[in-house]
NUKEPA-201846 format. One record per residue: residue in three letters; x, y, z of N, C-alpha, C, O, CB in turn. Coordinates in nm, 2 decimals. Glycine has a CB too. Example, Ala and Ser with C-alpha at 12.3 -4.5 7.8 and 13.67 -1.06 7.14 Angstrom:
2
("ALA" (1.32 -0.57 0.78) (1.23 -0.45 0.78) (1.32 -0.33 0.78) (1.42 -0.33 0.85) (1.13 -0.45 0.90))
("SER" (1.28 -0.22 0.71) (1.37 -0.11 0.71) (1.29 0.00 0.79) (1.34 0.11 0.80) (1.41 -0.06 0.57))
***
This chain:
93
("UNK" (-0.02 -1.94 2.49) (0.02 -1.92 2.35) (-0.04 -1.79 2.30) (-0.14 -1.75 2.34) (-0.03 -2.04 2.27))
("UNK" (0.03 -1.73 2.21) (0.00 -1.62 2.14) (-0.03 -1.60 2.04) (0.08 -1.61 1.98) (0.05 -1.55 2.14))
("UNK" (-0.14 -1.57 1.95) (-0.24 -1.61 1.82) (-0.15 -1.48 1.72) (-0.10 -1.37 1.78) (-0.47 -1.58 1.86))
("UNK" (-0.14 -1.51 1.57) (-0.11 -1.40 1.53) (-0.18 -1.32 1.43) (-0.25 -1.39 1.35) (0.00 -1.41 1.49))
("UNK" (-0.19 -1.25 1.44) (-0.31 -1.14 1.39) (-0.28 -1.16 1.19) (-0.18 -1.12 1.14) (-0.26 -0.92 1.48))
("UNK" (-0.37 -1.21 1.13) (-0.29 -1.17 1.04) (-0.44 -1.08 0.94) (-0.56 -1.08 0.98) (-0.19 -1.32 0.98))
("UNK" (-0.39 -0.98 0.79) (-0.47 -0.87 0.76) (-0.40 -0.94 0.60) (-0.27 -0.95 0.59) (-0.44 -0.68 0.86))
("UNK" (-0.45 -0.97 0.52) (-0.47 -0.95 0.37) (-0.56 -0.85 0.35) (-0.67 -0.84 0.41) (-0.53 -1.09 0.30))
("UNK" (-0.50 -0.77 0.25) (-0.56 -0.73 0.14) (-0.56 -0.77 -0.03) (-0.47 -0.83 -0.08) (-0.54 -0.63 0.16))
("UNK" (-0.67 -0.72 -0.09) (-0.66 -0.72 -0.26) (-0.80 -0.62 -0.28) (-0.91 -0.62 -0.24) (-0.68 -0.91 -0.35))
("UNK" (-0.70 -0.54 -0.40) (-0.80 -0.43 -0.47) (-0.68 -0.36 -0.58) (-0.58 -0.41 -0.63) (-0.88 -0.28 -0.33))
("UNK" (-0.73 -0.26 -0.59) (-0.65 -0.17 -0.74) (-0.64 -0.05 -0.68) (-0.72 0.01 -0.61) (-0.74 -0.16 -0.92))
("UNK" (-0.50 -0.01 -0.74) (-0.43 0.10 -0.70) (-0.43 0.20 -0.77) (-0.43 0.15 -0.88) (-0.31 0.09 -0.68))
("UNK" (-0.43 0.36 -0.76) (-0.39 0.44 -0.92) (-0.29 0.47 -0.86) (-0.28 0.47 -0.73) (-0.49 0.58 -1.01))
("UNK" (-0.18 0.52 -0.94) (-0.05 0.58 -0.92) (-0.04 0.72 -1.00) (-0.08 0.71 -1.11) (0.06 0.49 -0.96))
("UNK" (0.01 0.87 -0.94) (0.04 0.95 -1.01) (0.16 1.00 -1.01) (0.19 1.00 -0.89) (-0.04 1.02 -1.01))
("UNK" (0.28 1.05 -1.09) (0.37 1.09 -1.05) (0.42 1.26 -1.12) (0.51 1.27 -1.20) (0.44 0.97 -1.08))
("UNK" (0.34 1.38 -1.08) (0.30 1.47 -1.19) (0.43 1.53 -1.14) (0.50 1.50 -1.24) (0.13 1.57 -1.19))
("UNK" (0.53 1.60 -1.06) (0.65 1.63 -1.02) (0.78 1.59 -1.05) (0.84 1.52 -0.97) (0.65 1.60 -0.92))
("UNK" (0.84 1.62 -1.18) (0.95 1.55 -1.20) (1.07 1.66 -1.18) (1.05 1.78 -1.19) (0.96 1.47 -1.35))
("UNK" (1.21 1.60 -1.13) (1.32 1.71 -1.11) (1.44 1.63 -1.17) (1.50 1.55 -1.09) (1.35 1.77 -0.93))
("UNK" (1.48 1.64 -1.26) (1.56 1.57 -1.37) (1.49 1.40 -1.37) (1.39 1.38 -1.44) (1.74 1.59 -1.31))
("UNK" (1.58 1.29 -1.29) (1.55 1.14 -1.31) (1.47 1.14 -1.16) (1.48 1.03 -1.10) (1.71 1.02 -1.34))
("UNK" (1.41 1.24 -1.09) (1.35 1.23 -0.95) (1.20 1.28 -0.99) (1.16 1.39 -1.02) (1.44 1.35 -0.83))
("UNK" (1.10 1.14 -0.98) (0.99 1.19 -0.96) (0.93 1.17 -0.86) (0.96 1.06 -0.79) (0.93 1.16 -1.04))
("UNK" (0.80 1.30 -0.79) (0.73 1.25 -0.65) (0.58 1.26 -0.71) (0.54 1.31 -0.82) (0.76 1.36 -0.49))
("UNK" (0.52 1.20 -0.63) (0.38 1.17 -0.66) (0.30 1.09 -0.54) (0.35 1.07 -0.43) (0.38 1.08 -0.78))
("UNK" (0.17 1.05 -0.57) (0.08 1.02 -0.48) (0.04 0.91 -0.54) (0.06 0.89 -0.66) (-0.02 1.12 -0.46))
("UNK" (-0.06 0.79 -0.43) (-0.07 0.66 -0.47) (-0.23 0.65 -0.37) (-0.24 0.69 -0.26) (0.07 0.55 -0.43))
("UNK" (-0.34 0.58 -0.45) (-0.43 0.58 -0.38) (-0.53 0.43 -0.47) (-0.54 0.39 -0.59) (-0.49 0.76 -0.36))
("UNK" (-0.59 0.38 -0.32) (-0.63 0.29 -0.38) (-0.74 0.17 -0.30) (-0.68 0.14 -0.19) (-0.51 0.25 -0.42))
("UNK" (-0.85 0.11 -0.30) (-0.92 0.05 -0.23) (-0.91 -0.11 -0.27) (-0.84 -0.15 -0.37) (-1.06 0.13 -0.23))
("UNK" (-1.00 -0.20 -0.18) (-1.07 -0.34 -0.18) (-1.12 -0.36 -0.13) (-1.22 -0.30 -0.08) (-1.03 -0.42 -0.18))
("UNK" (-1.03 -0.55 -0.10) (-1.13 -0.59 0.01) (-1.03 -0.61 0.07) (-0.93 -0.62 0.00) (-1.24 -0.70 0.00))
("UNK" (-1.01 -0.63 0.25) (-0.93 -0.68 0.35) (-1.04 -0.80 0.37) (-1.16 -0.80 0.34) (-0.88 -0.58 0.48))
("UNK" (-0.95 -0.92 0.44) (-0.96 -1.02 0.53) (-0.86 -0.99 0.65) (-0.75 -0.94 0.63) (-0.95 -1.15 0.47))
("UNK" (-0.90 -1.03 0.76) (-0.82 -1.06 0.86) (-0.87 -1.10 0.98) (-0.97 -1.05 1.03) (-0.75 -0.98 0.89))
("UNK" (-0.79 -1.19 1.04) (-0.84 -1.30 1.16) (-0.72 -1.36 1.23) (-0.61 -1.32 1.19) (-0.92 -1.44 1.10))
("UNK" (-0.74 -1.44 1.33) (-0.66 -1.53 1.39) (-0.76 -1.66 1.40) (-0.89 -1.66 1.40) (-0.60 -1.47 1.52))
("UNK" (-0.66 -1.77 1.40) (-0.67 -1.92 1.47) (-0.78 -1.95 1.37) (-0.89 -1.99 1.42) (-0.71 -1.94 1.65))
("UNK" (-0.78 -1.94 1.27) (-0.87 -2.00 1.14) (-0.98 -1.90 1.11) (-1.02 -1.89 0.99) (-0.94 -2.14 1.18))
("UNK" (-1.04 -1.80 1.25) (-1.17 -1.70 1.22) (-1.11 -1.59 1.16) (-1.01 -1.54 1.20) (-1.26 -1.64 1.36))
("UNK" (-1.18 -1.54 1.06) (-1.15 -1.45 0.95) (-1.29 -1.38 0.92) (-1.41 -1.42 0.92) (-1.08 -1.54 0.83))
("UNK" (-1.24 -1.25 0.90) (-1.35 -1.13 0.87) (-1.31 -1.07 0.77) (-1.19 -1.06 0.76) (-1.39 -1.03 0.97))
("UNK" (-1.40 -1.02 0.69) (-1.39 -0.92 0.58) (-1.49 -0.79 0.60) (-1.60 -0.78 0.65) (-1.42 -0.99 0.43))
("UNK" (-1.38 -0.70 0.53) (-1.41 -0.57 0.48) (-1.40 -0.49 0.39) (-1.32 -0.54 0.31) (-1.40 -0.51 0.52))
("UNK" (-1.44 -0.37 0.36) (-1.34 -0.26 0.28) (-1.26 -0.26 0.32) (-1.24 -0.32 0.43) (-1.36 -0.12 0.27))
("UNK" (-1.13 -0.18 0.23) (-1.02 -0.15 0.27) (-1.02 -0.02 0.19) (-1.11 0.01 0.11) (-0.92 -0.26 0.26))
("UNK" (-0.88 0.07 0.22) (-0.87 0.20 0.13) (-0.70 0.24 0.18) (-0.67 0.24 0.30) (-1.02 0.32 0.18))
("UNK" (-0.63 0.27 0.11) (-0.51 0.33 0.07) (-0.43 0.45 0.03) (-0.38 0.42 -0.08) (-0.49 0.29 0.03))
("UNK" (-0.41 0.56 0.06) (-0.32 0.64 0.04) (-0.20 0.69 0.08) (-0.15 0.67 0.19) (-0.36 0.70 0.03))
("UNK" (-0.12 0.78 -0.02) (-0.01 0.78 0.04) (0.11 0.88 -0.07) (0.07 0.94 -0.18) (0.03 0.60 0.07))
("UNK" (0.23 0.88 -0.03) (0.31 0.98 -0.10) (0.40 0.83 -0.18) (0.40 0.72 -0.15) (0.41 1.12 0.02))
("UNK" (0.49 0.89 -0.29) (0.59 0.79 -0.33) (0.68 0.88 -0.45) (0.66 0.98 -0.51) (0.50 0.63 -0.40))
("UNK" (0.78 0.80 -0.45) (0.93 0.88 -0.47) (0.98 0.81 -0.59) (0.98 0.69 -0.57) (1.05 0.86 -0.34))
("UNK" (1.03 0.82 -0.71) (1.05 0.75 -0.77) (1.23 0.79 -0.82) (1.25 0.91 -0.83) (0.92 0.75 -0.85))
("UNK" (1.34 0.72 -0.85) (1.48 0.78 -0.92) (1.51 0.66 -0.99) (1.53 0.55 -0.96) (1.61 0.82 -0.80))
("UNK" (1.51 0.73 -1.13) (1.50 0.66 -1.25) (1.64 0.62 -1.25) (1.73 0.70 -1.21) (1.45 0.75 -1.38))
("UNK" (1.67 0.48 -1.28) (1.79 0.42 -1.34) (1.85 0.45 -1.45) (1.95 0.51 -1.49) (1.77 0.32 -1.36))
("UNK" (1.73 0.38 -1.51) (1.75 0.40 -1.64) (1.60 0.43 -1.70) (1.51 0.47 -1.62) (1.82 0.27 -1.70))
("UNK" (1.57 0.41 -1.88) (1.46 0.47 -1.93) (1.37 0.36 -1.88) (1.25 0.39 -1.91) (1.46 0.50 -2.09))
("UNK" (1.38 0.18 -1.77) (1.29 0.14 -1.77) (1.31 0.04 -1.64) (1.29 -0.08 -1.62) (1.27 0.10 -1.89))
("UNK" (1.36 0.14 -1.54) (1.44 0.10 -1.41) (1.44 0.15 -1.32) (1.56 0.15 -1.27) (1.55 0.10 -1.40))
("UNK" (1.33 0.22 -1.22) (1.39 0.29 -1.13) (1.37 0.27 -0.99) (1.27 0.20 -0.95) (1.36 0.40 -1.16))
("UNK" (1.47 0.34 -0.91) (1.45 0.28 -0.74) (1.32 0.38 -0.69) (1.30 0.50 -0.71) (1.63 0.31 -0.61))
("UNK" (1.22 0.26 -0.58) (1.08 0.34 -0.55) (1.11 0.27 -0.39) (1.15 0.17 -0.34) (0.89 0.28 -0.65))
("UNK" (1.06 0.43 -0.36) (1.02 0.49 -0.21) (0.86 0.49 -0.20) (0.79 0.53 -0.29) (1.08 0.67 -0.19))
("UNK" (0.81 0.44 -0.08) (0.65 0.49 -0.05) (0.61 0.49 0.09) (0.67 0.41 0.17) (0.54 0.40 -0.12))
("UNK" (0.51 0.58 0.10) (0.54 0.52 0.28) (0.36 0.64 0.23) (0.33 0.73 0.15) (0.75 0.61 0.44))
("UNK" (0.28 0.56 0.38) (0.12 0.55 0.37) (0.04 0.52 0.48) (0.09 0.54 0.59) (0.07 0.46 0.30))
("UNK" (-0.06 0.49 0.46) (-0.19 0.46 0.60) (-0.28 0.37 0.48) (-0.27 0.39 0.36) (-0.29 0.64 0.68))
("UNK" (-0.37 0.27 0.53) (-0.47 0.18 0.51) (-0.57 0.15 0.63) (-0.53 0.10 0.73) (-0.41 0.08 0.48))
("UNK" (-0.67 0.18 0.61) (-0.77 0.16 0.67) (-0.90 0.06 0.58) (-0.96 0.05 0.48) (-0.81 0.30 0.70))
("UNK" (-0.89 -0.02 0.74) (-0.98 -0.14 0.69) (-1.10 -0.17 0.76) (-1.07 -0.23 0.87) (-0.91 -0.26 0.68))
("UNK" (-1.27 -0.14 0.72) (-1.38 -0.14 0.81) (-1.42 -0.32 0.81) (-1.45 -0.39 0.71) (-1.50 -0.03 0.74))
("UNK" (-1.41 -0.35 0.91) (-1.42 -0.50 0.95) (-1.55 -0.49 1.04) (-1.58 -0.38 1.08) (-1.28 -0.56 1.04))
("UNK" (-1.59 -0.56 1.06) (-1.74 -0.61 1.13) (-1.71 -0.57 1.27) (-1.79 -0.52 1.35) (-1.78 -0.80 1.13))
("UNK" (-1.58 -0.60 1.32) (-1.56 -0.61 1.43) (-1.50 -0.49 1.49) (-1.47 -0.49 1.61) (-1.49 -0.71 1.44))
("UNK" (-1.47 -0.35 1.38) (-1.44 -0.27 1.35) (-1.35 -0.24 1.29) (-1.32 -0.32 1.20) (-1.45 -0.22 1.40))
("UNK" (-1.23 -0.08 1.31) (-1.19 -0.05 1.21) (-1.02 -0.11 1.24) (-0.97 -0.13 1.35) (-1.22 0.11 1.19))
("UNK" (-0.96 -0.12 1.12) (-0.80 -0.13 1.14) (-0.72 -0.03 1.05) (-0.74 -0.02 0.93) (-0.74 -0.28 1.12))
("UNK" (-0.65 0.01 1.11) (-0.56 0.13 1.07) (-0.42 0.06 1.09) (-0.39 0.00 1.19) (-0.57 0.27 1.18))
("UNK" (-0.32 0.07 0.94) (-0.26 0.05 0.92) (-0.13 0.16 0.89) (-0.16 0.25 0.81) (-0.31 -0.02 0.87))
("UNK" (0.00 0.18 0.95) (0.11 0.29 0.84) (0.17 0.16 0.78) (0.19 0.04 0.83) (0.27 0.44 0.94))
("UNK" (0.19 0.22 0.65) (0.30 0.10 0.51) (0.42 0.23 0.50) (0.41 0.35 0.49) (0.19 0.05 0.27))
("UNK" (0.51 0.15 0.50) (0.64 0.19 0.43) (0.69 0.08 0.31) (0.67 -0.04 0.31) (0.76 0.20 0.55))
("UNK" (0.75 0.14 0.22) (0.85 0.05 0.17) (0.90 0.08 0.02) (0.84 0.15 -0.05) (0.80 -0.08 0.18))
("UNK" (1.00 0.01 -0.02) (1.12 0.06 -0.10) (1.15 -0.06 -0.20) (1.15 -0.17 -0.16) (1.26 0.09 0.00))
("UNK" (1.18 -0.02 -0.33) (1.23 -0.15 -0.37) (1.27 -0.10 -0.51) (1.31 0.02 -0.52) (1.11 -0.28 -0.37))
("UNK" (1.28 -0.19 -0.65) (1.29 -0.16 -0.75) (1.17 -0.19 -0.85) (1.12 -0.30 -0.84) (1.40 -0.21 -0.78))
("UNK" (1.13 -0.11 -0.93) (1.04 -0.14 -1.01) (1.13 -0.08 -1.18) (1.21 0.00 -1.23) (0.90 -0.05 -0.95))
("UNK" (1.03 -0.20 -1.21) (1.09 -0.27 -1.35) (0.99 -0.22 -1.51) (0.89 -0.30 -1.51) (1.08 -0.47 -1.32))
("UNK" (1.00 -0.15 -1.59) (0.93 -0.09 -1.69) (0.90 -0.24 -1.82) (0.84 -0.21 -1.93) (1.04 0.06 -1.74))
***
């Protein structure tokens, strides 16, 4: 059988978006906590830490479609885990 790795995080993010080109803004996202992660019930904690680029195209004045894509690094006991994040969605004002 094959155990699955699994990695939670939780902490707080800042977001900046200082680049705007009409309803196209780009910007940067950075942010730390704590990770857990384990298999088969054993679980470890650490820091964690986050940065990354992100894209923003306004809908409307309180609507727009988001792009982000990143790395996370998480110091565990057992050592380090390096993570890349992508991902895309809608965010809602």
């Amino acid at each position: 059988p094959t155990d699955t790795m699994t990695r939670l995080s939780f902490g707080l993010e800042a977001q900046a978006l200082p680049l705007a080109l009409g309803p196209l803004h780009l910007g940067a996202f950075a942010g730390g906590g704590i990770a857990t992660a384990g298999s088969a019930g054993v679980y470890e904690k650490g820091p964690i830490a986050s940065a990354g680029a992100l894209l923003e195209l306004d809908l409307t004045s309180h609507m727009a479609l988001v792009a982000r894509g990143g790395a996370r690094e998480a110091w565990l006991p057992s050592g380090t885990s390096t993570a890349g994040t992508s991902s895309g969605g809608l965010s809602i004002y």
